[in-house]
C-alpha positions, 0 to 999 in steps of 0.5 A: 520524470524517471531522470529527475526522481533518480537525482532527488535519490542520489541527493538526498542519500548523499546529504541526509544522514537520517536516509543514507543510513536506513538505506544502507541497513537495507542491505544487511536486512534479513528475508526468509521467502515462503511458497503458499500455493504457488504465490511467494511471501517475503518476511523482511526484519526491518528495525526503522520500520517500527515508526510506521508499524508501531505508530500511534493512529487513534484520534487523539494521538493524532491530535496531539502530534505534529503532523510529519507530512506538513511541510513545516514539520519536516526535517530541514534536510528532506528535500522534495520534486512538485508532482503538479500543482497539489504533490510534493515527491519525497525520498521516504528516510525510512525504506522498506525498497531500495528505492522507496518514495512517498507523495503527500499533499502539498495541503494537510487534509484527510486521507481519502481516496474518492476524488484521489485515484485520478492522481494515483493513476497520474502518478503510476503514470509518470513514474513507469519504473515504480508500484504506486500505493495508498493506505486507507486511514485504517489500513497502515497510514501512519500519517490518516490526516495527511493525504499521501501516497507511495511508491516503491521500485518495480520488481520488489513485490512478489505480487505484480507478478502473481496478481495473473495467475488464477484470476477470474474476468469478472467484466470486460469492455473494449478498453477495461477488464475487472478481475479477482483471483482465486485465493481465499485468504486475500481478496482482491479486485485487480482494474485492467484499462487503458482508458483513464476514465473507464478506469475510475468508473469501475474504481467509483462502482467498487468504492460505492458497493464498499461504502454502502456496508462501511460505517466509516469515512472511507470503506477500509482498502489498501491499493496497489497501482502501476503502469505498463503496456500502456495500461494502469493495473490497480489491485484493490484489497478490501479490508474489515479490519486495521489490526489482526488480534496477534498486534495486541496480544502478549508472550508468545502470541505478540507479533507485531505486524500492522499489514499494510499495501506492501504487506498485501503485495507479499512483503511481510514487515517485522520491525522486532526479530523475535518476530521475524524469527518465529513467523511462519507461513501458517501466521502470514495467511492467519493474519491475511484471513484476519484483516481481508474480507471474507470470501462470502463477502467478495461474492456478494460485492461482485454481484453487486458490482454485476448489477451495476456495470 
């Protein structure tokens, strides 16, 4: 698929003015890179990302707006690859990777992963070059009713390479191991497996020790999924919160930041310079403290998880 993915690139960055011109600011874009006990953050100015972090997700909004993911409602010169019978691939006109793409569903219903991260796997699979991600409804999803994944170019998110150092086994059959790392300020459960089906098992397990807490349609989560040695890695991050208190607030205090999978991977996005000027690593582990769970709450979710596996 890598062949054909490439050439959906290519096409559309030589035919749609819209892309061709965010992708080429990506080249100017400003990054400064901080260093928190061993793991990198990257902070990214990135002005055309104000769509996705600025957008509006209550009910009503939603209701009101045409959906961007349906095919009606996109623009006549966005082209797109079938990924099976149910996903279209198309070039995302608004990159935060060099090579940023998004997955949605040929139907319009809700954003919801149970019965989904089969396909999430299937994708990761096929496109061995990318990171593959999901956003929870109430975690960075600008389009909620609108199932949809992304993906973005390998060796972009600082932690793909991290997620090894510091972890903890939590639980390992012959073709599966389930970890979490030691960092306080962003818990996560990271599935290692070779095996599709035992992946989905301790996939389902989490969901539902989530789900039993949660008052929402969907626990809140962001994923993380890719490919390699002929094993999936999937980072869980649960969430308790959609938008840290500094989104809303005013003067000084304002940032606006809506973390999202990309955030959670160590690329912080800031659509306003002002923000990207005064951001310092002190506000990024605020912000991650803010909208993960607790570090009480992952123990108590792994206990769980031990007494159910």
């Amino acid at each position: 698929m890598k062949e054909v993915v490439e050439q959906l690139l290519h096409e559309q960055l030589d035919s749609w003015s819209t892309a061709k011109l965010n992708y080429a600011a990506l080249e100017n874009v400003h990054v400064k890179t901080f260093v928190f006990n061993g793991c990198s953050f990257v902070v990214q100015f990135n002005p055309a990302r104000i769509v996705s972090s600025a957008a509006k997700v209550d009910s009503l909004s939603i209701k009101e707006r045409k959906c961007f993911l349906c095919s009606e409602n996109r623009p006549s010169e966005q082209n797109g690859l079938a990924f099976g019978t149910e996903y279209i691939v198309l070039v995302n006109p608004f990159p935060i990777f060099p090579k940023h793409l998004t997955v949605p569903s040929l139907t319009h219903c809700p954003q919801l992963i149970k019965e989904r991260i089969g396909d999430m796997m299937d994708l990761a699979k096929n496109l061995t070059e990318y990171v593959v991600f999901y956003n929870g409804p109430k975690c960075g999803a600008s389009a909620p009713d609108h199932v949809h994944f992304q993906a973005g170019n390998k060796g972009f998110l600082p932690f793909e390479d991290k997620w090894k150092d510091k972890r903890g086994l939590i639980l390992q059959s012959s073709d599966a191991r389930l970890w979490t790392t030691s960092e306080d300020y962003r818990p996560v459960f990271i599935i290692e497996s070779s095996d599709k089906d035992s992946a989905i098992h301790i996939f389902n397990t989490i969901y539902n020790v989530l789900k039993n807490s949660s008052p929402e349609d969907e626990p809140m989560m962001n994923l993380l999924a890719w490919y390699e040695d002929e094993s999936w890695i999937i980072c869980l991050f649960p969430r308790q919160k959609h938008r840290p208190d500094c989104f809303a607030a005013e003067g000084d205090a304002q940032f606006m930041i809506s973390p999202a999978s990309v955030d959670l991977g160590g690329v912080f996005i800031t659509p306003l310079e002002k923000d990207f000027d005064k951001i310092t690593i002190e506000d990024i582990i605020s912000i991650l403290k803010e909208v993960c769970i607790s570090v009480d709450d992952k123990n108590n979710i792994i206990q769980r998880i031990k007494e159910l596996l």
